[in-house]
N, C-alpha and C positions, 0 to 999 in steps of 0.2 A: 789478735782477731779484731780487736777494738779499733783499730789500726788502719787493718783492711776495711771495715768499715765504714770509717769515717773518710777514708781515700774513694769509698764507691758512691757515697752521699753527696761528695763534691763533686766527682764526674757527673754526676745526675744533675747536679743544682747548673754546671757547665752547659749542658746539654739541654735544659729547662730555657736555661739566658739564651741558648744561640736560637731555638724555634722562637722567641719570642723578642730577639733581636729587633725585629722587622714589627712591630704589632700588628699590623691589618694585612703584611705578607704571611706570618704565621698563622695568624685566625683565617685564612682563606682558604693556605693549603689544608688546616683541618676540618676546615669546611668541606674542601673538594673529597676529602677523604669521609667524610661523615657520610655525603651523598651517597656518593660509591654504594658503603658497606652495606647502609640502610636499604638500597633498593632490594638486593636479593633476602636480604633479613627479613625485610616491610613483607615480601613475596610467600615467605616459610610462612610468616605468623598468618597470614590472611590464607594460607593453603591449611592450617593449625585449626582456624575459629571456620572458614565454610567443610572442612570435613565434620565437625562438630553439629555445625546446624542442618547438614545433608543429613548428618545420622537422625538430626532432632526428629526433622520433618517426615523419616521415610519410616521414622518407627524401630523400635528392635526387633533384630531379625529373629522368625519365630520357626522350629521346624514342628509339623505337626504327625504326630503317629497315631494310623490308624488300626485300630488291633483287628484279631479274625472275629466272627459275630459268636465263637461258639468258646470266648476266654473266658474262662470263670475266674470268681473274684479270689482266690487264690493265687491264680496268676497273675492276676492283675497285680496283685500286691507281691508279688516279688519282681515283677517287672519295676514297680515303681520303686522301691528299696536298688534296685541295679542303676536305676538314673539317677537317684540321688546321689549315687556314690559318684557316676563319674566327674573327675575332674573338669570336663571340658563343658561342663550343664551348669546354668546360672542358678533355675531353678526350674520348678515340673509344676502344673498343671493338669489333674485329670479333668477331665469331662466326659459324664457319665452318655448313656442312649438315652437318657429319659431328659437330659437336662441338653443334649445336643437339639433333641426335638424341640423340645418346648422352645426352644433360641429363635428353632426356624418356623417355628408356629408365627412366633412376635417378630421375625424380620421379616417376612415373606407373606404376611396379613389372607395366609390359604388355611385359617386354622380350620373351618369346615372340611376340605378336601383333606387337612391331611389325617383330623379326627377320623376321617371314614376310612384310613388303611387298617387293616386286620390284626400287622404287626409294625412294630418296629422294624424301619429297614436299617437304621443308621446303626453304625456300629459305636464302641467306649472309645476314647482318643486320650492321648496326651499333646500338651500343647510343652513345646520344649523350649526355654528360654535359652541360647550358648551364650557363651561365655566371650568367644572370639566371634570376630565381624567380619574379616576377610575370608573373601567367595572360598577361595581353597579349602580354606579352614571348616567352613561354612559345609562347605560340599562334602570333606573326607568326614564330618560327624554325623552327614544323615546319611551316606551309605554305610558307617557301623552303625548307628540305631535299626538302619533297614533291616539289619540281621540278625535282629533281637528277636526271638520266641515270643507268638503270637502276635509279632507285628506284619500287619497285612500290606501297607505302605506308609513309607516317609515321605512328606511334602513339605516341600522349599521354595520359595519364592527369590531366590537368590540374581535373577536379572538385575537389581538396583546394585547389587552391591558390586557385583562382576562389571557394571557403568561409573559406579562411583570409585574403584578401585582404579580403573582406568583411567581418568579424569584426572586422578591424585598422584598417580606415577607420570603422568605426562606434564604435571603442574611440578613436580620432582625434579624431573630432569631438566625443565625449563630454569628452573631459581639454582640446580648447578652449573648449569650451561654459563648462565648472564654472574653467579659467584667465580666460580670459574675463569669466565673473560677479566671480569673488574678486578681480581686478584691479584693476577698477573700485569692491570693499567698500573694498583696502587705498591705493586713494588717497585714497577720501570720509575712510577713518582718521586719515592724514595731514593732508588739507585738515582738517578738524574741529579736530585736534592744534593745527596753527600758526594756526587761526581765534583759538582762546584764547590761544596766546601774544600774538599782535598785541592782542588786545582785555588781556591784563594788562599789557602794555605798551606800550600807547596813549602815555601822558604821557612816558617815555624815547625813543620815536621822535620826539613834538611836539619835544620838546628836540635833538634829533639835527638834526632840519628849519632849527629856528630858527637852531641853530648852523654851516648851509652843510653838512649831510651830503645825499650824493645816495641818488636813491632806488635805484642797485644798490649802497652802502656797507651800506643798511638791510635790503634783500634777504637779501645775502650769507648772514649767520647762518642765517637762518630755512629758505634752498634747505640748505645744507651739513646742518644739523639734519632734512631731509627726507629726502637722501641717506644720512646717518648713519645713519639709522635704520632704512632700508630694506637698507641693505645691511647692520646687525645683524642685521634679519630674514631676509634671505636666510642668512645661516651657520646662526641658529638651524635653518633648512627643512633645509638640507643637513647638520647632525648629530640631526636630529631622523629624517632618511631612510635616513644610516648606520646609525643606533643601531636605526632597526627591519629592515632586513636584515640584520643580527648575528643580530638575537631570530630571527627568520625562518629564516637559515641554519642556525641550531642547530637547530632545530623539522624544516627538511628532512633534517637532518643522517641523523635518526633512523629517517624515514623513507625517503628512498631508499635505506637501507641492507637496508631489507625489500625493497625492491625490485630489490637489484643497481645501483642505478644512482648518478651520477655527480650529478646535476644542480645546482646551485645560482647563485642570484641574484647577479649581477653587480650594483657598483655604479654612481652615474653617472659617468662619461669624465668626463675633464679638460676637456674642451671641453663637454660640459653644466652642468658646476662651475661654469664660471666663466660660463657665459650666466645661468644661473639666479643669480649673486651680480649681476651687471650688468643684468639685470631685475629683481630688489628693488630695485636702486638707483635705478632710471630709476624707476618706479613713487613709490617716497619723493621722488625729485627735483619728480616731474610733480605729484602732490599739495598740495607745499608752494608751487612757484611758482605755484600756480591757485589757492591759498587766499590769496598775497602778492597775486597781481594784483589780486584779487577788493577783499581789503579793505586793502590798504597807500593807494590812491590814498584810500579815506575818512577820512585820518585829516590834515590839517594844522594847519599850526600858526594859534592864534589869537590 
């Protein structure tokens, strides 16, 4: 095992020397490969941090229930014992008739006219925190609240989310559209890459062949050199993406400060870090083994 080992450490260290053969040709192709990956990367994470601030700015979404005028407080409190249970409720909020008035006494500055009604017309309410943000989700929990005992109507203001939902599926499909396209440049890259190495070294494999090498000994290099370089490309993507949300966060720095506000661009997760290094790699891998497949079986010995 030790063996295999130190035989896969060399292939590496092989395949390290050929990318870096050329020094400003290998730092270029990882560069062109950085670009690449970073565009639709840069694209997620700024589709990541404006769903965040759309949510900031438009508030949590709230559905509000209005009971019938004639719930006694009985009900009311097993009503509120059944929303605290459900799962899909963040949290509950009652507001009482007496304390709904008074709001609209102090927002509506008609405390005269409204002193002078006889009764109370407003009814008890709940003001309902969910848990989930998407319209669907949004939608299928205020028509089961609607259907709760002594609720008289559920109200939703769900148009922002049904815009912003839309907005984020079309910014979705766009950053797979443009990952998509450049996936398939930065394999053609790769397969092109190891097309040329095979073809300058034609006459070293015929020799490899002659001598009893199999054809995954000859492989080997050229997959690892595929991997290698894909997975340079991915770190180039991911300090290429820090480095422009520094410049960025300095830039908001200045301005949400005219604005009072807080906001700035988060980077990506640890868990997107390491998809995105293990997706350049796969991509360098897939490249080079379709450019071996393609033309490693053309070449024997004569």
């Amino acid at each position: 095992m030790m063996r295999g080992l130190v035989q896969h450490l060399a292939v590496l260290r092989t395949a390290l020397r050929r990318i870096f053969s050329s020094r400003l040709g290998g730092f270029f192709n990882i560069l062109v490969i950085g670009i690449a990956l970073s565009l639709p990367a840069g694209m997620y994470l700024l589709l990541q941090n404006v769903q965040g601030l759309v949510t900031q700015l438009s508030g949590t979404p709230q559905i509000s229930l209005f009971l019938n005028l004639d719930a006694k407080t009985d009900e009311i409190g097993k009503l509120r014992a059944q929303l605290a249970q459900n799962p899909a409720i963040d949290r509950v909020e009652f507001v009482s008739r007496a304390a709904a008035l008074e709001q609209l006494k102090q927002s509506t500055g008609l405390a005269d006219v409204i002193g002078g009604l006889q009764q109370n017309p407003l009814p008890d309410a709940f003001v309902i925190y969910p848990k989930p943000v998407q319209a669907q989700a949004l939608e299928t929990l205020r028509n089961e609240l609607a259907k709760l005992p002594k609720v008289e109507q559920a109200q939703l203001d769900s148009a922002w989310a049904y815009k912003l939902e839309a907005l984020l599926k079309f910014g979705r499909m766009l950053v797979l559209i443009l990952a998509g396209l450049l996936s398939l440049a930065l394999v053609a890259i790769t397969f092109n890459t190891i097309r040329l190495q095979i073809l300058t070294q034609s006459s070293e494999i015929e020799v490899s062949k002659l001598i009893g090498a199999t054809n995954g000994f000859i492989r080997r290099p050229f997959l690892y050199f595929g991997a290698a370089q894909g997975l340079l490309g991915g770190i180039m993507a991911w300090l290429i993406i820090t480095l422009s949300l520094q410049l960025l966060n300095f830039q908001l720095k200045a301005l949400t400060q005219l604005y009072a506000s807080q906001f700035i661009l988060h980077p990506l997760s640890w868990g997107d870090s390491i998809s995105l290094l293990l997706f350049s790699m796969y991509l360098g891998w897939l490249g080079a083994w379709l450019s071996v497949a393609r033309h490693l079986s053309q070449i024997e010995p004569r």
